[in-house]
N, C-alpha and C positions, 0 to 999 in steps of 0.2 A: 786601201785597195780591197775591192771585192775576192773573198776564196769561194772556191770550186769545190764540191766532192763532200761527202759525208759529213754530218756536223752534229751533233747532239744537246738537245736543252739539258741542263742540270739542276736540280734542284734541293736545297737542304731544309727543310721541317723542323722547327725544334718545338715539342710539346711537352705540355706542363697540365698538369692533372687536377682535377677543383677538388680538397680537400674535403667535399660532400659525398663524392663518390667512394670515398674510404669509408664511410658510414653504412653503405648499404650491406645490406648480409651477403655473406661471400657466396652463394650461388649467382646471385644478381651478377656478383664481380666476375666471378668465374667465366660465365655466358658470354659475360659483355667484351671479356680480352679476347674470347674463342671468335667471337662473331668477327672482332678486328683483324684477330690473323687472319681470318680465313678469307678477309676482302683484299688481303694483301696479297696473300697468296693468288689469286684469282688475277693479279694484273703479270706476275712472274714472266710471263709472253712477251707483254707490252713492254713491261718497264725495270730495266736494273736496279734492283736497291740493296741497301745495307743498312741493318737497326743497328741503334749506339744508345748504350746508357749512360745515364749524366747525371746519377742519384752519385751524388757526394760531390759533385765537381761544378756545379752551379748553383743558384738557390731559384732561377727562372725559368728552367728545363730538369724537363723528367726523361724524356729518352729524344733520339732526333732520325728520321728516316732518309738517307742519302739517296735517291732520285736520276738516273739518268735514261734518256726516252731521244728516240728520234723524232720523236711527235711531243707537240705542246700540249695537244688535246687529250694525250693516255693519261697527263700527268694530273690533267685539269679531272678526269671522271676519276681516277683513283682517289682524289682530295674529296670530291664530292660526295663519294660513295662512303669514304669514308668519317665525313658528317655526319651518312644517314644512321650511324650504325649506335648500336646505346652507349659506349665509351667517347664515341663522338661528342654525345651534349655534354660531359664532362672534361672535355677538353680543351683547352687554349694553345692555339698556335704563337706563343711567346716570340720568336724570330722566325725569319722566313727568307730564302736568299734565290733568287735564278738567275740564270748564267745560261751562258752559251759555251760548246770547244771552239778555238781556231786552235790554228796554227799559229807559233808565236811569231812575232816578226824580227826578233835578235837572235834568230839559229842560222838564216839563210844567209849566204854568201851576198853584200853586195850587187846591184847591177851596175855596170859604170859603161858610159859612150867609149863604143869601140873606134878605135882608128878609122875602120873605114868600114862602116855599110854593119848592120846587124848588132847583136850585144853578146858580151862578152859578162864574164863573171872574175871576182876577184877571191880567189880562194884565201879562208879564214878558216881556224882553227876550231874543227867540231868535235866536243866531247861525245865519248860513245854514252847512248842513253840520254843524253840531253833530254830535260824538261822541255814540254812545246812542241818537240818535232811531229806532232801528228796531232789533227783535227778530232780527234774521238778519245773517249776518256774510258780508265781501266781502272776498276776498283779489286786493288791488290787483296786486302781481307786481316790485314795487321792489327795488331792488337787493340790500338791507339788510334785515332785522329784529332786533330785538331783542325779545328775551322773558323776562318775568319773573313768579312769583308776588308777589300782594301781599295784607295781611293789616293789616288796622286795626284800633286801639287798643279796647277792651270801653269807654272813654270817650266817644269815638265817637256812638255807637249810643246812648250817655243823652243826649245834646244834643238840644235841640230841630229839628224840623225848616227852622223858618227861620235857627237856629244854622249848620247845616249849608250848606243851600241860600247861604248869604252867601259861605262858604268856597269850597264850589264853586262860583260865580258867576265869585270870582279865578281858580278853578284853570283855568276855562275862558276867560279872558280870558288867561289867561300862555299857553294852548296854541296859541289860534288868531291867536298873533304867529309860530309857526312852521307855516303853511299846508302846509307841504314835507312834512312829519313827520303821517301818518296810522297813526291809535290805532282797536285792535281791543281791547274789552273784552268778555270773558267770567266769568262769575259762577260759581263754584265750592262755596257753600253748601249744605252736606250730602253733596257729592258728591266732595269730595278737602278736604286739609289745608287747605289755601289759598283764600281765599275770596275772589280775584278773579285771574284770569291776563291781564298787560297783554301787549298785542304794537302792535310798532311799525316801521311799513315807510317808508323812507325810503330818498333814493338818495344823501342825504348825511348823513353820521355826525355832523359835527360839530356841525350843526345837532338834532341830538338829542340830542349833549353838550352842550350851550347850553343846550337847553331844559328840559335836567334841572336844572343846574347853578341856573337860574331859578326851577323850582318848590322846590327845598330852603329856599328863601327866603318858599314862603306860608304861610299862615296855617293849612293845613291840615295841615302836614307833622308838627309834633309829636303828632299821630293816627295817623302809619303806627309800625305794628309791625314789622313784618316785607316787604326786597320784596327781595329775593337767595334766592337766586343770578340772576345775570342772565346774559344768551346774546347776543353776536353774531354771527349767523346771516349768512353771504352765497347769497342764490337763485342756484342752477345746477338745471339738468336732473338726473333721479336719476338717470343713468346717469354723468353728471360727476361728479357728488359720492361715488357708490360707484368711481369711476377713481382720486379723492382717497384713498381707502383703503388705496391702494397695485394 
């Protein structure tokens, strides 16, 4: 079903840096991070983002730029601009992920045929704060993210909808034992490989290893396909995290 009202594309960047550009003399370096902040800064208008360093926690990423725009086009000149720029030719976009917000479709009450004439709703049990209840996405600022594509089983999608709705019912009951650990879902259908990109900001790690380690155990889990590579991301300033680069 088609949604209504505000929606925003989302995008995550993960870049890795050519081990040439550690060679050049450090004003060159110096220049060339100042010219990058300074194109990122210049979209601050257009486009919500958050830098993440990733020197110790991958060996295919050096920092990653979190992304969110009500426009596909702010997203598309900031990349390009950021091409033109001298840290640019030293760079590789290693992963790359876009996404769309909705609304999720396991928060909302049923519609079910009213006796007579009109629709009627079956009230169901809503957590306060529930994941998904709104189309537009909010980057909290925690210390930690992690991110990952995720991709479910063509099984799936033939279950019935209150098949579904039962599963995630647990899935949302196992989440909000860990209050600490806030989920950013975006919807990736049609628009990259991956047809959901999970992000997860938290200021403690291990409570999000707990709460994985948790949900491997519901009911829904033999329905994922695919949800790696995954990223842990620690938020610094983009000017710290290109410092990280050497």
């Amino acid at each position: 079903m088609a949604q209504q009202g505000s929606r925003d594309f989302v995008k995550y960047s993960f870049f890795k840096v050519s081990p040439e550009w550690r060679r050049l003399p450090p004003g060159e370096r110096q220049y060339s991070k100042n010219e990058f902040a300074d194109v990122v800064a210049e979209f601050s208008d257009r486009v919500t983002m958050a830098s993440y360093s990733l020197t110790g926690t991958r060996g295919d990423v050096d920092f990653m730029l979190w992304k969110i725009s009500p426009t596909l086009e702010a997203v598309n000149e900031l990349l390009a601009q950021l091409n033109r720029t001298q840290l640019g030719k030293f760079l590789g976009m290693s992963h790359s992920y876009l996404a769309m917000t909705r609304r999720s479709p396991y928060i909302d009450p049923p519609v079910v045929p009213p006796s007579q004439g009109g629709t009627e709703r079956v009230d169901q049990h809503q957590h306060v704060g529930q994941e998904g209840a709104s189309s537009t996405m909010r980057i909290i600022g925690r210390k930690y993210l992690f991110v990952y594509p995720f991709v479910k089983t063509h099984a799936w999608y033939q279950l019935s909808n209150e098949e579904r709705q039962g599963m995630m019912n647990e899935h949302f009951v196992i989440g909000h034992r860990y209050p600490e650990v806030k989920i950013s879902t975006a919807y990736s259908f049609g628009l990259d490989d991956q047809e959901f990109v999970l992000g997860f900001e938290t200021d403690d790690p291990g409570s999000f290893l707990d709460l994985v380690a948790e949900l491997r155990e519901s009911k829904v889990r033999p329905y994922t396909l695919r949800d790696t590579p995954i990223f842990t991301c620690v938020s610094k300033p983009l000017r710290v995290c290109l410092d990280d680069l050497g």
